[in-house]
N, C-alpha and C positions, 0 to 999 in steps of 0.2 A: 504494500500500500504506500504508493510514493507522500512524503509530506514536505509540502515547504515551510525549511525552518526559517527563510525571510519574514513569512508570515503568519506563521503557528496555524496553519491548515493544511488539511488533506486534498490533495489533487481532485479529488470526487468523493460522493456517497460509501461509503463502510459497508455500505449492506450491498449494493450491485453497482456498478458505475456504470456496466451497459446496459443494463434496464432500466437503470436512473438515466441513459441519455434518452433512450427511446420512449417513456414516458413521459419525462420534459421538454425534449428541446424536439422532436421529433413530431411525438404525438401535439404538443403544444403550438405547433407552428402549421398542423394538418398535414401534415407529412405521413405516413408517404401517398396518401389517397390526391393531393394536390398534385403531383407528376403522371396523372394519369390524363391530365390535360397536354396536349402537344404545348411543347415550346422547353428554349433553353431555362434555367432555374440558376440562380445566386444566392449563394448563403453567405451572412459575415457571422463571425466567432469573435467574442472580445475573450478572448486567453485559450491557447492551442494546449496548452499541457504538453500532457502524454500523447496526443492527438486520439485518444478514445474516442471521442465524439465523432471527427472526423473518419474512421474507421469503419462504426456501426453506420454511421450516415451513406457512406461508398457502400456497405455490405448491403443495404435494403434499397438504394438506391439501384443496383444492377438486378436486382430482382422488380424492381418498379417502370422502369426509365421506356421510356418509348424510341420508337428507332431514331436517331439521327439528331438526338436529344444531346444538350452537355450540359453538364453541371458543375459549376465553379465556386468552389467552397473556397471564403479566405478567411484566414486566421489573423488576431494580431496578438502578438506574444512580446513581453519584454524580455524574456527570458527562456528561451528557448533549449530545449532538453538534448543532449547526445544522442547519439543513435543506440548505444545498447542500451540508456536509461528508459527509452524506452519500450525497445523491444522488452526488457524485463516487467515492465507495467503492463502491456500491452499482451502478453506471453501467459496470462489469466484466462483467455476468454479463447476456448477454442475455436468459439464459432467467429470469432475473426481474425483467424489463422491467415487466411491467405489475404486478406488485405494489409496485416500488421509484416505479413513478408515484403507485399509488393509495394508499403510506404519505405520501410527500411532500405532495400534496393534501391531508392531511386535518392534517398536522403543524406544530405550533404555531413560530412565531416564537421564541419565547424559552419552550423546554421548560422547564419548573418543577411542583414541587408536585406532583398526580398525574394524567397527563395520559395522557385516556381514549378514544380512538378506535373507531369503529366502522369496521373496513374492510369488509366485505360482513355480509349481513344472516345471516351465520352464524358471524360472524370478531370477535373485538371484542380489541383491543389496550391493556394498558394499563403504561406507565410508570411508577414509582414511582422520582421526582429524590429522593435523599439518601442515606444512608449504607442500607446493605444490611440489615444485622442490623436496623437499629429498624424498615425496613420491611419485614420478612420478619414479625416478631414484630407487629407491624398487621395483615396479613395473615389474612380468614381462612384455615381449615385446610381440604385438602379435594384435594390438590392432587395430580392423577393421573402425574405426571411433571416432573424437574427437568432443567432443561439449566444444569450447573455449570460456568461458563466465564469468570469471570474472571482476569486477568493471572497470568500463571506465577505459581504459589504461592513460589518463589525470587524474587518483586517485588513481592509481593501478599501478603504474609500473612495478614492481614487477613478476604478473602476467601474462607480457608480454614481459617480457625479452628475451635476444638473448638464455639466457641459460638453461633457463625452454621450449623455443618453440624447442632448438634443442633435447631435452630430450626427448620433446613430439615426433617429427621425428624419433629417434633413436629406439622407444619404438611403432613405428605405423610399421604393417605388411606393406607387398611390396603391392601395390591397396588400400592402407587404405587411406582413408582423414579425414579430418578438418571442419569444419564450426564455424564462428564465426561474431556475430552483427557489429563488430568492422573493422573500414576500415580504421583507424590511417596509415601516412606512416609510421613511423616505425614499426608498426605492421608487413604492409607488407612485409619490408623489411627484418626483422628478421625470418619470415616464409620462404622467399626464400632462405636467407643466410642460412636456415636449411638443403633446401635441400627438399622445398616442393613446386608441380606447385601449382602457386596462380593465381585465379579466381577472379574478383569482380562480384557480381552482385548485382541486385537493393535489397537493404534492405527494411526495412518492415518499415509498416506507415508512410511514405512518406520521412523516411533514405535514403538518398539518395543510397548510399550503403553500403553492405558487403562482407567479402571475404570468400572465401571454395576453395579448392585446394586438391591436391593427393599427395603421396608419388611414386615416377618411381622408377624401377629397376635400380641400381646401373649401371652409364654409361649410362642411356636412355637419 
């Protein structure tokens, strides 16, 4: 169970990490039943971890994905993990055997700067190493779903500021949402001040809850 000692937290959920993403950031965002509509799809990640998320997401996305479809998952990470750090975190869950092979293969030595990976010819993965807000704000806009999952906002503040979640807003297509473990009020409240509808519902492993919400047409 990876923990960050910068921040006195666990890289993910105790109880399942991949069923806690599929629950949360999956099931919360309507995934995977949304890809059953033609067209390309975007995901942003605020903290890449171990890239679990990104993993289960490739694993059900190629059981999902319609022909001729891509899907471009970006991450942003200040701290981005080795390669056997994570194959060792990742090396838990056999049902993503063969995507925690074929990210490890393609991943760099010394993660830096923005580091862009093709994992299948419908999958393209891309890292953004630095601080979250300036690369969310680099970013283009466009972006059909957000998996908000960095460090408990009681360790992480940062990550859940008024300024970085209206970035994420600003930078989400008009029907895009959100999902995220985290049901702090001020979380909440910073999500609405964005300018996004916010949703609770029951979180995973007996969290009581979480939030997911939409971005409305300008005036809805």
């Amino acid at each position: 169970m990876p923990y960050s000692t910068g921040f006195g937290d666990h890289f993910y959920c105790q109880t399942d990490g991949r069923l806690e993403c599929s629950h949360v950031f999956l099931a919360g965002n309507g995934l995977p039943a949304r890809w059953q509509q033609p067209g390309d799809f975007r995901i942003g990640e605020l903290g890449f971890g171990t890239g679990l998320n990104a993993a289960e997401t490739w694993r059900q996305w190629k059981s999902a994905r319609q022909p001729g479809d891509q899907l471009h998952f970006m991450s942003f990470e200040l701290h981005p993990m080795q390669g056997h750090d994570i194959d060792r975190a990742l090396s838990r869950w056999p049902e993503i055997d063969a995507e925690r092979q074929g990210l490890l293969a393609l991943w760099p030595k010394t993660p830096q700067g923005i580091v862009s990976l093709q994992l299948d010819d419908q999958t393209r993965l891309t890292v953004v190493c630095g601080h979250a807000l300036a690369g969310v704000h680099a970013a283009d806009a466009g972006f059909d779903a957000w998996f908000l999952d960095g460090f408990a906002p009681s360790r992480n503040a940062d990550m859940w500021s008024a300024e970085i979640l209206q970035a994420v807003h600003d930078k989400t297509a008009v029907g895009g949402s959100f999902a995220t473990y985290a049901a702090a009020g001020f979380v909440r409240r910073n999500l609405m001040a964005a300018g996004f509808k916010v949703e609770r519902r029951p979180g995973f492993a007996g969290k009581r809850e979480m939030l997911c919400g939409t971005k409305a047409p300008s005036g809805a």
